[in-house]
C-alpha positions, 0 to 999 in steps of 0.5 A, a space after each residue: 500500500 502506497 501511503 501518499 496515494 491511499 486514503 485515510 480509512 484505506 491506511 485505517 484498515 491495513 493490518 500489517 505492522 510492517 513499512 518502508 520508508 525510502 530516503 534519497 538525496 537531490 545532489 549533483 550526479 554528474 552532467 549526465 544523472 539527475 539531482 534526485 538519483 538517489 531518491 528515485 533509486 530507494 524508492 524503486 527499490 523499496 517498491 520492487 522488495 516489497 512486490 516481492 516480499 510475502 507480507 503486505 507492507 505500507 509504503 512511506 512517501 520518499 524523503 528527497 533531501 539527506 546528507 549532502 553538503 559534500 556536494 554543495 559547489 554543485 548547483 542544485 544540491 540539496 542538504 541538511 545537517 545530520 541532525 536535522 535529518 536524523 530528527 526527521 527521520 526519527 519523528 516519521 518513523 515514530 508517526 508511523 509507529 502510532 498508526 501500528 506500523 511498528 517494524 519499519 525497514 528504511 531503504 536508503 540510497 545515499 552514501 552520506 545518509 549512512 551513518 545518521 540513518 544506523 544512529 536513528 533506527 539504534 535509538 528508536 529501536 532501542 526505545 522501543 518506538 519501533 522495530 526499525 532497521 536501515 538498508 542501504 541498497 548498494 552495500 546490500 548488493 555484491 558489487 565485487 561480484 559484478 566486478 564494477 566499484 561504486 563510485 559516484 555517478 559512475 557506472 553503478 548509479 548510472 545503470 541503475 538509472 538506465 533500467 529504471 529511469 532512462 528518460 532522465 539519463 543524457 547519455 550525450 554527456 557521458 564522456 564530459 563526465 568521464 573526462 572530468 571525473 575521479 577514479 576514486 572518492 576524496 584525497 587519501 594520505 596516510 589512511 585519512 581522507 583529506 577532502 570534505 568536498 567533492 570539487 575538490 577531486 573531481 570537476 563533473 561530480 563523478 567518481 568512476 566513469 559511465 560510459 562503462 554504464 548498460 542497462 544490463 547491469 542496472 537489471 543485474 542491480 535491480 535484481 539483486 537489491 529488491 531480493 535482498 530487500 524482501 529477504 529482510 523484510 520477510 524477517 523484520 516482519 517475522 521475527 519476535 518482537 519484545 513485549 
């Protein structure tokens, strides 16, 4: 069930406890990827586990902006502080635990929401507000077995956006981007990364190039991140929950 197309006696009668809620980010993906890649991937993925899981599952609208200030020098980023975005998160995530859904799986696709986003679901869980876990789509897929690494706005993303979304990809700036892209994320010395921003590495604001991007590879990605995802969901939904 889709929450921001249902109404409210439609909500009121689900019976499950069980919900997603996607997050993104609308940030610079090259000259070639749109700003909201992020969010049109987590929601993607959200809605194929859930067509593949075996339990109904209320489907929480995405949220757009994340943790994103790396990408500042790029026009069009969107950011807010950690804090404000695990405060969001959290405050979402406990209005749908008052209508029930209290076992709510966040899928995740980006990187810089990472680290709020495994804060946010410890604390909730740990209050007892809600059974909530993250899932950041790329780490759930065996990227080193598809033999591609995921950079940024490379060819990971980009596939990914071919298989879903190919209207949105301008294929035509595919070697603008390459030329001016990185071939790995920050400036590293002595194990630390010494970059914050990501002008400071790359001029077209992608890491990996994607002209090595086919959709063949997006269905592969697709694939292997909505089966992870039902996998979960079926045990979130399924596992003991504290009395």
């Amino acid at each position: 069930m889709q929450l921001g197309a249902a109404t409210w006696p439609a909500a009121d009668a689900s019976e499950t406890e069980l919900a997603v809620l996607p997050v993104g980010s609308t940030e610079q993906h090259g000259p070639h990827a749109p700003l909201g890649t992020d969010t049109l991937a987590a929601a993607a993925v959200a809605e194929g586990g859930v067509e593949r899981s075996d339990h109904e599952v209320a489907v929480a609208p995405a949220v757009p902006v994340g943790v994103a200030e790396e990408h500042r020098r790029f026009a069009g980023t969107l950011w807010v502080s950690p804090e404000t975005f695990r405060s969001y998160v959290r405050e979402t995530v406990e209005s749908l635990a008052a209508h029930g859904w209290t076992r709510v799986v966040v899928v995740n696709g980006h990187g810089g929401n990472v680290a709020p986003l495994e804060e946010v679901c410890a604390r909730l869980s740990r209050d007892g507000t809600a059974d909530a876990v993250a899932f950041t789509w790329f780490d759930a897929v065996d990227l080193e077995a598809m033999g591609v690494e995921m950079g940024h706005a490379g060819p990971v993303e980009t596939s990914l956006l071919l298989e879903l979304h190919p209207e949105l990809v301008d294929e035509t700036e595919f070697d603008r981007a390459a030329a001016g892209a990185a071939d790995h994320w920050g400036e590293w010395v002595g194990g630390v990364n010494l970059a914050h921003d990501s002008d400071t590495f790359t001029t077209s604001g992608a890491v990996g190039d994607p002209t090595e991007s086919n959709t063949e590879l997006g269905t592969r990605l697709y694939e292997a991140a909505t089966d992870r995802l039902a996998t979960l969901l079926d045990a979130v939904a399924t596992r003991p929950g504290e009395e």
